[in-house]
ZATORBA-18902 format. One record per residue: residue in three letters; z, y, x of N, C-alpha, C in turn. Coordinates in steps of 0.05 Angstrom, whole numbers, plus 5000, padded with zeros to 4 digits. Last residue first. Example, Ala and Ser with C-alpha at 12.3 -4.5 7.8 and 13.67 -1.06 7.14 Angstrom:
Ser514249555257514349795273515750015258 Ala515648865264515649105246515649345264 
END
This chain:
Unk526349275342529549085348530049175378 Unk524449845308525149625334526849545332 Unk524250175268523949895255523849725285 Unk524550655286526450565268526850275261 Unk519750785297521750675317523450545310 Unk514250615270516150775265518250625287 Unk507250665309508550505293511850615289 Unk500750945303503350955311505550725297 Unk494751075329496050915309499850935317 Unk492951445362491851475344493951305318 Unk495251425415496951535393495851605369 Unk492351195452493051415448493951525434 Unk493950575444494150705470493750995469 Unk492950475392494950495391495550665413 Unk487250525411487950745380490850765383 Unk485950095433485550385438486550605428 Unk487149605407489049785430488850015439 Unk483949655370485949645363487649815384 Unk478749665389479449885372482949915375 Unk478749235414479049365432479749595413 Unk478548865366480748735375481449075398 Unk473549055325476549205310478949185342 Unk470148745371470249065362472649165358 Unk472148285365472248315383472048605382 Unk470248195303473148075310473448335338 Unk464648365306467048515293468748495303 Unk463547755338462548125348465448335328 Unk465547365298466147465330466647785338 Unk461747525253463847535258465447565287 Unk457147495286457147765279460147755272 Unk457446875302456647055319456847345303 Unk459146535259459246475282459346835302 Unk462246815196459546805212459746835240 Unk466846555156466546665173464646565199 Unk468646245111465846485104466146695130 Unk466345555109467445725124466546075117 Unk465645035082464745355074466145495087 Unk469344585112466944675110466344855086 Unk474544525151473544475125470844615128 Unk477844265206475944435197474144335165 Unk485944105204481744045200479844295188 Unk491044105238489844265218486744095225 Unk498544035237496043895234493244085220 Unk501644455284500044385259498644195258 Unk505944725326503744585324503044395298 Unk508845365324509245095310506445015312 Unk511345915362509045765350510145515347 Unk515746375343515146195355513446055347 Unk518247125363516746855345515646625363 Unk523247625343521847225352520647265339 Unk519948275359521547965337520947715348 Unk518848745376520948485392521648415377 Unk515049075371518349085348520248875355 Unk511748885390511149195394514349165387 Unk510748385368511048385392512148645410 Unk508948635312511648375325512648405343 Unk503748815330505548995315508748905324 Unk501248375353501448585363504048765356 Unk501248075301503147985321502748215333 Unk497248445273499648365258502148275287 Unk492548475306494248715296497748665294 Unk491247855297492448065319493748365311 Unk490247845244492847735250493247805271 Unk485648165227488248235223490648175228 Unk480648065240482748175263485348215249 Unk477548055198478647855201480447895225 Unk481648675156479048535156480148235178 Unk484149015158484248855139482748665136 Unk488149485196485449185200486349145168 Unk493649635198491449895185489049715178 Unk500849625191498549555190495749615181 Unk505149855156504450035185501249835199 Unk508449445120506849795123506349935141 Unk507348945146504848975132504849285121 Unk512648995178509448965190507049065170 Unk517349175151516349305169512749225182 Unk516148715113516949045102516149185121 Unk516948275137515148335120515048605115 Unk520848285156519148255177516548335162 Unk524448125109525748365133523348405149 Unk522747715096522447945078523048155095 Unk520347265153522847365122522547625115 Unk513646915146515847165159518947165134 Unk509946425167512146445150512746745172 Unk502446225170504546385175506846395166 Unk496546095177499445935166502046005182 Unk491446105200492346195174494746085157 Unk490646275273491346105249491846125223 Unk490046655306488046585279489146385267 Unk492246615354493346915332491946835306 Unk495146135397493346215373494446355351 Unk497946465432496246245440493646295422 Unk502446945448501246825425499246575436 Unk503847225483505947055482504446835462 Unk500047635484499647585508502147235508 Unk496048125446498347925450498447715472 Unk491648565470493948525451497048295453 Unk488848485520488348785506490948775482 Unk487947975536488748295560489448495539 Unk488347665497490847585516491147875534 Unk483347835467486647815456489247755478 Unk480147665501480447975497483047985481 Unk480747115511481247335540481447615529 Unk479646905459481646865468482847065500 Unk474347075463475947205442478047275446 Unk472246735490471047095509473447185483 Unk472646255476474246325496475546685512 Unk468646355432472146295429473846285445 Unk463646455458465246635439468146575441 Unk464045915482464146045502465046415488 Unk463845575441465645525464465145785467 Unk458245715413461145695409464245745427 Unk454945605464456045755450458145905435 Unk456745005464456645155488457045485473 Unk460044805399457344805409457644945443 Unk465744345391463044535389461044565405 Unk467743935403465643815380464744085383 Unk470643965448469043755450466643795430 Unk475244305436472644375448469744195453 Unk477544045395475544165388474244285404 Unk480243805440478443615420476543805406 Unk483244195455481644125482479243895463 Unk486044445420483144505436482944385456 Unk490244255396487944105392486344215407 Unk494944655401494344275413492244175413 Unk493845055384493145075416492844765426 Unk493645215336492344985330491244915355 Unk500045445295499045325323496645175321 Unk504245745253502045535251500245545286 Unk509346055267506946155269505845795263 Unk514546515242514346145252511446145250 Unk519247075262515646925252516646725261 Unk524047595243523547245250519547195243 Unk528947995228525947935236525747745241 Unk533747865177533447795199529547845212 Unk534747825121534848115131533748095153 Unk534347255120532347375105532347685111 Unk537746815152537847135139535847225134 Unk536946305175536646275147538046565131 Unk537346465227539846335216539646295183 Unk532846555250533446745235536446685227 Unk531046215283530846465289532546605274 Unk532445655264533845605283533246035289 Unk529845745205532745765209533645725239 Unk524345725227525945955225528546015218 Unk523845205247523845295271524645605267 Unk523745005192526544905213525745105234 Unk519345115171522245245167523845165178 Unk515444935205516145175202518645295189 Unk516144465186516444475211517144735221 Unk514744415127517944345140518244405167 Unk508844595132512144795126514744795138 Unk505944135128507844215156509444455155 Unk504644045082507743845092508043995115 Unk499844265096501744445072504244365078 Unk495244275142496943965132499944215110 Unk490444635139491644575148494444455129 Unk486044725103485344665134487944535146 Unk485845055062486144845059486144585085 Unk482245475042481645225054482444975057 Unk486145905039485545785013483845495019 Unk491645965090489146015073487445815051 Unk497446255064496046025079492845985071 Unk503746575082501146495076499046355090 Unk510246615069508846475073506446525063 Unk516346895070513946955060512046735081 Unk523346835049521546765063518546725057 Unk525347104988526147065025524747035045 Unk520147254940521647074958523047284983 Unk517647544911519847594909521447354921 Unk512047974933512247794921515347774923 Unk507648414932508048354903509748084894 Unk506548474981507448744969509648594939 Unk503948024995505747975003507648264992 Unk498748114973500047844959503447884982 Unk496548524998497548594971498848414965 Unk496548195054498348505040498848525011 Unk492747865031494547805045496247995040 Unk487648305019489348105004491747985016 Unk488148555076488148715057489648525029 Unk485848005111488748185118489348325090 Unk480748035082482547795078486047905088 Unk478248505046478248285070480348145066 Unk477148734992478848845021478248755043 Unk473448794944473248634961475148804992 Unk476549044884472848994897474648894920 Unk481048854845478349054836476148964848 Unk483248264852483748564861480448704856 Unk488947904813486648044818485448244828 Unk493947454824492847784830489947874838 Unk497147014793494547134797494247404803 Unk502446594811501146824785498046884797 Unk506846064785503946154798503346334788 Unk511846114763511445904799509346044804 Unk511946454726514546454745513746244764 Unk507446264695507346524710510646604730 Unk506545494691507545764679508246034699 Unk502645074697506245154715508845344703 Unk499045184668500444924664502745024681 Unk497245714669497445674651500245324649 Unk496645704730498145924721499545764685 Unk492445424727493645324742497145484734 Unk488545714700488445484688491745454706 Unk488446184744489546144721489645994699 Unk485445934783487045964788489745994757 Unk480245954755481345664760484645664773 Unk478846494742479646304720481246024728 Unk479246634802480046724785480946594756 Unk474046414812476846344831478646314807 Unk468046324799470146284777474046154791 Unk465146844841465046674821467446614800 Unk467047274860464347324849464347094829 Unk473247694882471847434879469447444849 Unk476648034900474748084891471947854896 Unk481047624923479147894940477047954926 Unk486047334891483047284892483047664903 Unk491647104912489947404909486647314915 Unk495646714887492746664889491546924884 Unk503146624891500646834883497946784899 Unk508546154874505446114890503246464879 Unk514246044891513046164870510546224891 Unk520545664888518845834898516945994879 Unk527445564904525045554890523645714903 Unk532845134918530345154940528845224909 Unk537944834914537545144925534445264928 Unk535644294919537544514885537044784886 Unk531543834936533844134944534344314914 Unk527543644916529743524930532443674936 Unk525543834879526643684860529343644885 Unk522944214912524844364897526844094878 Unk519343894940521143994952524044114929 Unk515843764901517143504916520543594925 Unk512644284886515144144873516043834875 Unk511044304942513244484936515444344903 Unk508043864941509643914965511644104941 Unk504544034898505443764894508143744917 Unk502444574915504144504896505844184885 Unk498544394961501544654961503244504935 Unk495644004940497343994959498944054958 Unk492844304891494544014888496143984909 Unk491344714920492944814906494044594899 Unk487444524949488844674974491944644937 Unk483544374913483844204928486744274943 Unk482244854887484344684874485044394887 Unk479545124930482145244926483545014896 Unk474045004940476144864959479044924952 Unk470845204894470344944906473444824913 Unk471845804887472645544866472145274875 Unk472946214927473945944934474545754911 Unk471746744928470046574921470946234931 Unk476446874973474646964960472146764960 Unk484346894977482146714963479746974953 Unk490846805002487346994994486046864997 Unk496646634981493746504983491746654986 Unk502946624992501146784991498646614994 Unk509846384975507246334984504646444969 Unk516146504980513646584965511446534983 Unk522846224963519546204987517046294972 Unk526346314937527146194968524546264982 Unk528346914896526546724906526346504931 Unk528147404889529947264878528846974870 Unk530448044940528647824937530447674913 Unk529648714926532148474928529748234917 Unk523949084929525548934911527648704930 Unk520149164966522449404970524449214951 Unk515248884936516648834972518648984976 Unk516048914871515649064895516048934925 Unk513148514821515648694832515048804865 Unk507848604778508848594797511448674802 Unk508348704704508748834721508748714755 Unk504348404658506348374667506948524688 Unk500348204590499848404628503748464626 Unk499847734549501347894566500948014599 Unk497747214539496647404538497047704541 Unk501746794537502146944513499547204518 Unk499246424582499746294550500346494539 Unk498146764622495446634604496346494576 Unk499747344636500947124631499046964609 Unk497247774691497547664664498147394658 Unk500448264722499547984726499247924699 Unk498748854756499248794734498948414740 Unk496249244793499849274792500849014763 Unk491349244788492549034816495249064810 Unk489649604748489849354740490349164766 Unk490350034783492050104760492349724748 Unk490649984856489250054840490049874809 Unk493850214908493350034893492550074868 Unk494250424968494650404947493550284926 Unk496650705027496650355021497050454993 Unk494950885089496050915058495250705041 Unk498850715158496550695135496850825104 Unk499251275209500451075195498851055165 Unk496151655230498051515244498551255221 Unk489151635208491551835203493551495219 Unk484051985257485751675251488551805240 Unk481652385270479552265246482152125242 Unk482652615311482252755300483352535279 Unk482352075350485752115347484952365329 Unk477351905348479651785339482251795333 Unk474952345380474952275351476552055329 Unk478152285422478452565416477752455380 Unk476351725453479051805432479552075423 Unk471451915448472051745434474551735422 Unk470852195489469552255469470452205436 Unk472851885521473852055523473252185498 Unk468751475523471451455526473251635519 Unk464251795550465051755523467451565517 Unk466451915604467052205580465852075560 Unk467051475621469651565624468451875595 Unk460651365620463551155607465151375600 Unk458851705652458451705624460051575604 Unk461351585704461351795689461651875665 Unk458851085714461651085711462651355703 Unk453851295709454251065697456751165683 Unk453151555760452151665729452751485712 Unk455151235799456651525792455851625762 Unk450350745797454450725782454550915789 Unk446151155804446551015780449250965769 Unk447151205862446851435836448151345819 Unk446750645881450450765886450351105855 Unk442050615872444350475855446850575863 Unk439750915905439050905870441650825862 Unk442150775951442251055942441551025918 Unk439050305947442050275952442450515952 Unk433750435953433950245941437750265932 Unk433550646007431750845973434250705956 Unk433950276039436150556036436150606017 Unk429749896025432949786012435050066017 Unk424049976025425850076020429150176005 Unk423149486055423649756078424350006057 Unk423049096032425649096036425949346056 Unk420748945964420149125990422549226003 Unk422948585929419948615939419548825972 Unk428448665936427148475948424348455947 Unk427549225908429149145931428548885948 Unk426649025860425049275879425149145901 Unk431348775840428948695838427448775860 Unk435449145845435548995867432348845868 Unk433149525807433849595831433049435844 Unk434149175762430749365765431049445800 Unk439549175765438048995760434648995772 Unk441149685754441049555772439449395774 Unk438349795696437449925729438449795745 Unk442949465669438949405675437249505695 Unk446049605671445949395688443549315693 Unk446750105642446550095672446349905692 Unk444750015602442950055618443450075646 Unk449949695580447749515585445549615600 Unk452950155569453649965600451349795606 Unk450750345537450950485557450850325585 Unk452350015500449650085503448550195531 Unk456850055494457549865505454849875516 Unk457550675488459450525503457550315517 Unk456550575424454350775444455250695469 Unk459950265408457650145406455850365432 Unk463750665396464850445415461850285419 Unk460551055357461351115398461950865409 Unk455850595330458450885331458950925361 Unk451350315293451350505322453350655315 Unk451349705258452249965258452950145285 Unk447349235238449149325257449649715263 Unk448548845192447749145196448349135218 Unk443948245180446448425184445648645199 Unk439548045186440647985162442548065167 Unk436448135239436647795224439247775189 Unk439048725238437548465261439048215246 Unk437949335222438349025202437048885229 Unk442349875244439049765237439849475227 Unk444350485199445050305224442550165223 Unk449350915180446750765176447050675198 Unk455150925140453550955170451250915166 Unk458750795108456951085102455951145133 Unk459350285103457550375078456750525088 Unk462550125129459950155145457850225125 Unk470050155149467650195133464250255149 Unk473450035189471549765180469949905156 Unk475550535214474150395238472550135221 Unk479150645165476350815179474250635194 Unk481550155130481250265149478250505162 Unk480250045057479549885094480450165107 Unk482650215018481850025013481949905041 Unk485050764978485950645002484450374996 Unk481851304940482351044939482150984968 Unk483751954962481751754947483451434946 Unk483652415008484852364973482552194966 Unk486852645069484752475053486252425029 Unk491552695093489252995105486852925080 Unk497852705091495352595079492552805083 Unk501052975130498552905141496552795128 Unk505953105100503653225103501253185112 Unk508452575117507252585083505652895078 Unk510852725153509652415150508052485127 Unk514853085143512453125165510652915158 Unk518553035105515653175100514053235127 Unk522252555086520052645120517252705109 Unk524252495037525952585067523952645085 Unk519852325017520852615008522552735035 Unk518151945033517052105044517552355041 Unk522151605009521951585043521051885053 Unk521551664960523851724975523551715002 Unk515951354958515851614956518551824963 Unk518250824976517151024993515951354983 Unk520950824926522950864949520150884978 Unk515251014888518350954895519950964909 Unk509251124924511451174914513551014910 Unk503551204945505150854939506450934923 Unk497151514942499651504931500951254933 Unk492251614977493851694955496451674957 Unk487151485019488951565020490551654996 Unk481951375047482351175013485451215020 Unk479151715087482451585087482651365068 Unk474851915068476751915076478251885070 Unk471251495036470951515068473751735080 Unk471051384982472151184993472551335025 Unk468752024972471051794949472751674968 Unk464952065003468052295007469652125002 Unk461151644992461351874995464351895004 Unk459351164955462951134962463351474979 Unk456850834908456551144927458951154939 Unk456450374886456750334918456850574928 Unk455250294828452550434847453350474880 Unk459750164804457549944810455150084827 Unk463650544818464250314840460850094837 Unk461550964789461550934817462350714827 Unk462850764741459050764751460150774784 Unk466450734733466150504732463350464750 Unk467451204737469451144753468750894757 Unk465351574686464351424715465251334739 Unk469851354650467351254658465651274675 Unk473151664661474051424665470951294658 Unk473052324653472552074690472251854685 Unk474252254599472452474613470652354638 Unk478152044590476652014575473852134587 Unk482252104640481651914628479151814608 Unk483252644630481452414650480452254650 Unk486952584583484452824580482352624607 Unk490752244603488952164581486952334577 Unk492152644645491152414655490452234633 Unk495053084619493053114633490652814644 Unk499152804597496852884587493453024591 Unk501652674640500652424623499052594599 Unk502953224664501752924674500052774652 Unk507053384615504553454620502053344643 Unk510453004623508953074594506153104605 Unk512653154673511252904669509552934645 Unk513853684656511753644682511153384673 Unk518153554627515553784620513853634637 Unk521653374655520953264633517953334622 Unk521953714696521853464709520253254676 Unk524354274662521954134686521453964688 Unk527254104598527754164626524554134637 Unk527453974545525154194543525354334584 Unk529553514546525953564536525453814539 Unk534553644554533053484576530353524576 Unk536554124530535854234553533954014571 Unk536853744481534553904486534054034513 Unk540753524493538153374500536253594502 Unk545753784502544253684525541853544522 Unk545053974454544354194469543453994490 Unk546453594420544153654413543153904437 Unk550053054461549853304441546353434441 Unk549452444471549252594482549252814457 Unk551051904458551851944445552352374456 Unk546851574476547751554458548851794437 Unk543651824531546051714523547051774492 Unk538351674582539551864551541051724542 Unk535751744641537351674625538051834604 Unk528451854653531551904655533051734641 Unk522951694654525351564664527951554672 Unk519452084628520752174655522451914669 Unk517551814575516152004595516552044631 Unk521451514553519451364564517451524578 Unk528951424584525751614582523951534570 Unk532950934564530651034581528851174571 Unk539550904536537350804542535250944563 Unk546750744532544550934548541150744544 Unk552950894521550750714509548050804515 Unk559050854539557250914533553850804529 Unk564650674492563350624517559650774511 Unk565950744444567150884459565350924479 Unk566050244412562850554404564450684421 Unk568149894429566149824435564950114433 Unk572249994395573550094417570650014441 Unk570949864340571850244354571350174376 Unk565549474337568849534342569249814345 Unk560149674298561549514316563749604315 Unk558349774245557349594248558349414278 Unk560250314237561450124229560849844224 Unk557050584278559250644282560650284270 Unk551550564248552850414273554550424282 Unk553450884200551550604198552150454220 Unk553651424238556751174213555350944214 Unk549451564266551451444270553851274241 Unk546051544204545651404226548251304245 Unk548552034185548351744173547751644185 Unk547352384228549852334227550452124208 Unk541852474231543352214248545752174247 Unk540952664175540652364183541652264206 Unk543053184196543153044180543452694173 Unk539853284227542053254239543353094218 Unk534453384203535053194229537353064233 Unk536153774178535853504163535653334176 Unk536654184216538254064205538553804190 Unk531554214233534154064251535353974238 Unk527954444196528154144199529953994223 Unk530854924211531554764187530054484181 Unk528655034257531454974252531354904227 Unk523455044241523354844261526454784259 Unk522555614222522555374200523055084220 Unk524955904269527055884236526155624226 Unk520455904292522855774302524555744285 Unk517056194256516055844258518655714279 Unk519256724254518756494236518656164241 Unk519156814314522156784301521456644277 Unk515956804369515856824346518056624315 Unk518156964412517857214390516657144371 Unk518856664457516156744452515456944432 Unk524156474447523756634464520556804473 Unk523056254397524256374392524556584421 Unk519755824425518156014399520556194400 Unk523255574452521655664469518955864457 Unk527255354425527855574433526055704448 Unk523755034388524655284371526255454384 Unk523354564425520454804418521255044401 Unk529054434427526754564455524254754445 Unk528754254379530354364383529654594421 Unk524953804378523653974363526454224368 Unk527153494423524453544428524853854409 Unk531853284400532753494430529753664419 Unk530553004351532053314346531853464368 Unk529152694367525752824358528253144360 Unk533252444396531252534417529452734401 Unk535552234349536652454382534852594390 Unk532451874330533352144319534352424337 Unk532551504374530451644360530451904343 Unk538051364372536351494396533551684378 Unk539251204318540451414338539051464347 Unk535750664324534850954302536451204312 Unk537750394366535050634365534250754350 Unk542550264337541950444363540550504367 Unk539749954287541450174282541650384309 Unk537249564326536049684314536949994309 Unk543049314348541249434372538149644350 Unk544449064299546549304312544649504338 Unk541048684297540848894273542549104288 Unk540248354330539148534329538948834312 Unk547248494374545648314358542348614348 Unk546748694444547948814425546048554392 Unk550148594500547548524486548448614465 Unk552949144537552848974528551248784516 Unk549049324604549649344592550949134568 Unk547149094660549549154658551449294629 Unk542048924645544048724663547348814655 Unk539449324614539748974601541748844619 Unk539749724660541849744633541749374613 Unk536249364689538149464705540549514680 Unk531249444652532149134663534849194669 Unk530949994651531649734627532349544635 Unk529750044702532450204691532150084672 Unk524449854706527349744733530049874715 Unk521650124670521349854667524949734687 Unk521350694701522650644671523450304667 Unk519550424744521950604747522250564727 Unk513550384736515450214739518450154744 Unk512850984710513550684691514250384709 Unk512551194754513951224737513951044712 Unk508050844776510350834786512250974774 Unk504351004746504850824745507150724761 Unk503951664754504851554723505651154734 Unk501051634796504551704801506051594777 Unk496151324799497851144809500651324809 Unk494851674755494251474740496251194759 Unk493552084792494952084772496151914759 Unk489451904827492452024841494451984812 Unk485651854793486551594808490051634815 Unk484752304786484952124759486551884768 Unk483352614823485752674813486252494784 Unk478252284831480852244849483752334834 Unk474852464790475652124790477352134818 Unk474553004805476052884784476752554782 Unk471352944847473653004857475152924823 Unk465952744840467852594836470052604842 Unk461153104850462252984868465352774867 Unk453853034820456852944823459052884845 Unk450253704828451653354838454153304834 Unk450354034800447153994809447553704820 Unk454354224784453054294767450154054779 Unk457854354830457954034814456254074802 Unk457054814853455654514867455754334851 Unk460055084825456655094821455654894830 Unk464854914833463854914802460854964809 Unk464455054883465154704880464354684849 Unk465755654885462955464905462655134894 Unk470455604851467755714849465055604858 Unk473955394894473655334888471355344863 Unk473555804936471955574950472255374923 Unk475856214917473656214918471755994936 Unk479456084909478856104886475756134901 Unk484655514945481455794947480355884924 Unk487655134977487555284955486755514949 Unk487854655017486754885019487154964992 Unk494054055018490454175013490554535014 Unk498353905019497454015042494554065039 Unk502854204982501054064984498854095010 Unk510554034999507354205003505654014993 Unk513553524961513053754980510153824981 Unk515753224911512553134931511253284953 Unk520753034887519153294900517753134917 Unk523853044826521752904843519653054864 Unk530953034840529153154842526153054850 Unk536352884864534452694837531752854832 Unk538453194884537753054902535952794884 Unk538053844886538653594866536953414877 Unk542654464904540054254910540154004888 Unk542755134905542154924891541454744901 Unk543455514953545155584924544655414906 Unk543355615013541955454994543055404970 Unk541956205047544256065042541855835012 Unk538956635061538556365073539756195071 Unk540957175041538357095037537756735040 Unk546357305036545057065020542656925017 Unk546457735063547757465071547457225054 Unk541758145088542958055062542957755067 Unk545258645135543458475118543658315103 Unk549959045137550158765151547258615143 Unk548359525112547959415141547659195155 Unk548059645059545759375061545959385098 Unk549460135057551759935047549959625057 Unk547560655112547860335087549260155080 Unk548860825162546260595151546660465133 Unk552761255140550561295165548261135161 Unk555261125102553961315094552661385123 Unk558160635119556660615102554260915094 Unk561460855157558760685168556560595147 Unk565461235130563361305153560461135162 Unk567060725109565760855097564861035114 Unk569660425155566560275137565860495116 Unk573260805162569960805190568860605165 Unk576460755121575661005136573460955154 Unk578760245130577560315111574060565114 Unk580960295175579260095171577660185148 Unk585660645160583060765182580760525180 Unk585860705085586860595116584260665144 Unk588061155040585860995052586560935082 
END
């Protein structure tokens, strides 16, 4: 034995063979980067808080099941749009096979697969002890095996040798894995009877058990308006796909879902669960930014009351001018700590960045001549399209086939003229009352569902909110929306797209805006409104120039082009949905240094306007100081990654 030797055994019998500590503890001995991991959950997990929640339901409904129905119902649906992308993806790159030869391949598969399944349950009885009913489960293997080995020959000699070499893969319909033809009986079964396989199983069965259970009052709650817990925090869930890859990489981002429910508005535009008072037929709703402005009004009223005094009796203008110097200290006081107040609850309450989800019949389009529900493609999708044009539309059966002969008579003017040039028109009715919806799909029906589709959305977002969804779902280069009115000249496109090939070079990876302009005309439309009027539209234009955009002129116009690149980054990090949304939106631009440039329009005021002179305003002007406030303390954040 060597002296080296000699002292580690001396050192072993002083502290242990376990001296060095244990070198494996921290080492990472597996990873799979295909893995669907949804990290922590960041909820509380209490038996005994969850106890307290079985007695409380007893006496009220609180509809935590119609969330995990919702949660469920949107992961399953993104695993089927995964399954759906990997068929398309093997139809591209696989061979076409005739039908009879493609039949014969799914009787393979089919056989494969009952053999992996029932070959998983007889090792998981056989590791359960119970050895009969795994015996009788192998001997229906065998007859299994049986048949697919007639199966294969049947297809074997139905193509070339050198064709049954290659491999031959189809799709999950549980998990969305891949299964291969010509996979052995061990590797399937380790697939059906793996985790990832299980767990979805067991998803989708959990979520038909919900389904039967929740799914009816899922209906009651939206018609009785209780929106409680449901809608108020956050309307926070699930997107997934390649942002569920996003979020797997940044489990910081994706712990903060602090809220579980349906994503619809923003915190700052729900007013269901306030109370508030009714002046002339709207709510007005008392929150801090309102307590604020309340505030300021008394203090101008004491003044006011002051100086009054004051000139009645001018011996006591000291009294008089000590009141009021009080007053602004107690004033300017009260401001600054609810201000303060304010963003403490804003930066609690505000999650940084929006959740944006979508509800089971908005992922779907239907095709009116075969009566086919159809999948949306993604905003994350490779565009395959020149120009997608976005429409939100609520309650617009009057003015929206007026707006739709235009668009469409232009666009297929355009496409006859240019070879390169298609498009494709989506009409997101907002939870529309009357007959949008049918008239849109009359429209669907004569063009056919590759120019025009229809997206229907459950209940009512606002108009930003539609806009988003119609731009999530669409498969152009260049995104365009315009509003359903009809206000403005459709031919002026051309103006807009010259002014984004001179931004973008006609790269669609490229950030770029071409903005609709309607700065030429005000000095004519100042003529035709009212003093009033005027004088809102100016107080609008001063709170958007100090508090948000400052390059912009006009942020309201409803005739926008972005490229897909500009699209991606703005509308996910966008929170307004309501009518402030196009500040937000340039804000955001402006935040990310993208051109943009305004284009002067032809535009006319149409009539049903469904935006109300004066309470509209008031909101407008509310969400406009929300806005900067929220961003100014870090209530709202935007990702760095996405600066130019």
């Amino acid at each position: 034995m060597s002296a080296h030797d000699q002292m580690r055994a001396m050192l072993d019998q002083l502290m242990g063979t376990a001296r060095n500590g244990e070198t494996n503890r921290y080492s990472v001995k597996f990873y799979d980067s295909k893995r669907m991991d949804l990290g922590e959950c960041p909820k509380v997990h209490d038996l005994a808080l969850r106890a307290d929640y079985e007695n409380a339901s007893k006496n009220k409904d609180y509809y935590y099941d119609v969330d995990a129905m919702e949660h469920l119902q949107a992961f399953i649906a993104d695993c089927d749009r995964r399954t759906e992308a990997a068929k398309k993806r093997l139809a591209e790159t696989q061979e076409e096979l005739t039908a009879e030869v493609a039949a014969k391949a799914n009787a393979v598969h089919e056989l494969a697969e009952e053999i992996g399944k029932k070959l998983a349950k007889a090792e998981a009885l056989g590791e359960a002890g119970q050895v009969e009913e795994s015996m009788k489960l192998m001997s229906e293997i065998e007859e299994l095996r049986s048949k697919k080995s007639r199966a294969e020959q049947e297809y074997r000699s139905s193509i070339p040798a050198s064709t049954y070499q290659q491999q031959k893969l189809r799709v999950c319909e549980v998990c969305s894995a891949y299964l291969g033809i010509h996979d052995n009986d061990i590797r399937l079964a380790d697939h059906f009877g793996g985790k990832l396989h299980l767990g979805f199983l067991a998803i989708r069965d959990k979520l038909a058990e919900l389904e039967k259970t929740a799914g009816p009052r899922q209906k009651e709650l939206r018609k009785s308006g209780r929106d409680r817990d449901h809608e108020d925090r956050g309307r926070s869930r699930y997107v997934g796909g390649r942002e569920l890859d996003r979020r797997s990489r940044a489990l910081a981002r994706s712990r903060d879902r602090k809220d579980t429910t349906r994503e619809i508005r923003p915190t700052d535009e729900r007013k269901d669960r306030n109370e508030g008072v009714i002046v002339g037929g709207h709510q007005i709703v008392i929150g801090v930014p309102e307590a604020v402005i309340v505030a300021v009004t008394v203090i101008v009223t004491m003044i006011a009351v002051g100086g009054r005094d004051r000139a009645k009796d001018p011996d006591d203008g000291m009294l008089t001018s000590e009141l009021v110097q009080l007053v602004l200290l107690f004033g300017s006081g009260s401001i600054f700590f609810l201000f303060v107040v304010l963003g403490i609850v804003l930066k609690v309450t505000t999650t940084p960045f929006p959740k944006i989800v979508r509800h089971k019949d908005e992922q779907f389009y239907r095709d009116p001549n075969t009566g086919e529900n159809h999948r949306f493609p993604s905003l994350d999708d490779e565009p395959t399209l020149q120009l997608s044009v976005i429409i939100p539309a609520f309650d617009e059966e009057k003015r929206l086939p007026i707006m739709l002969d235009e668009c469409l008579e232009y666009l297929e003017a355009n496409a006859k003229a240019k070879k390169d040039f298609s498009y494709e028109v989506i009409v997101v009715s907002d939870g529309s009352r009357d007959r949008t919806v049918e008239l849109a799909l009359e429209y669907a029906k004569k063009l056919g569902t590759d120019k025009l589709r229809v997206l229907a959305l459950v209940e009512n977002r606002g108009k930003g909110g539609a806009v988003r969804m119609g731009m999530l779902s669409s498969r152009g280069r260049f995104l365009l929306f315009a509003d359903a009115d009809g206000a403005t000249k459709f031919a002026d496109y051309a103006k807009l797209e010259q002014s984004m090939t001179q931004l973008s070079g006609d790269d669609w990876n490229r950030d770029a805006l071409a903005i609709g302009s309607r700065a030429h005309l005000e000095q004519d439309a100042t003529a035709k409104r009212t003093l009033f009027r005027t004088i809102l539209m100016h107080g609008f234009h001063l709170l958007v120039w100090t508090f948000a955009v400052k390059r912009v002129r006009d942020t309201q116009c409803g005739f926008k082009l972005l490229t897909r690149s500009a699209a991606r980054k703005l509308f996910l990090v966008m929170h307004v949905e309501r009518w402030a949304f196009d500040v937000e939106l340039l804000f955001i631009a402006q935040s990310y240094r993208m051109p943009i440039e305004e284009i002067a329009v032809n535009w006319t005021e149409i009539e049903g306007s469904k935006l109300t002179p004066f309470w509209s305003w008031l909101q407008m002007g509310r969400d406009l100081m929300l806005i900067w406030f929220r961003y100014a303390i870090g209530a709202w954040q935007l990702k760095r990654e996405h600066s130019n």
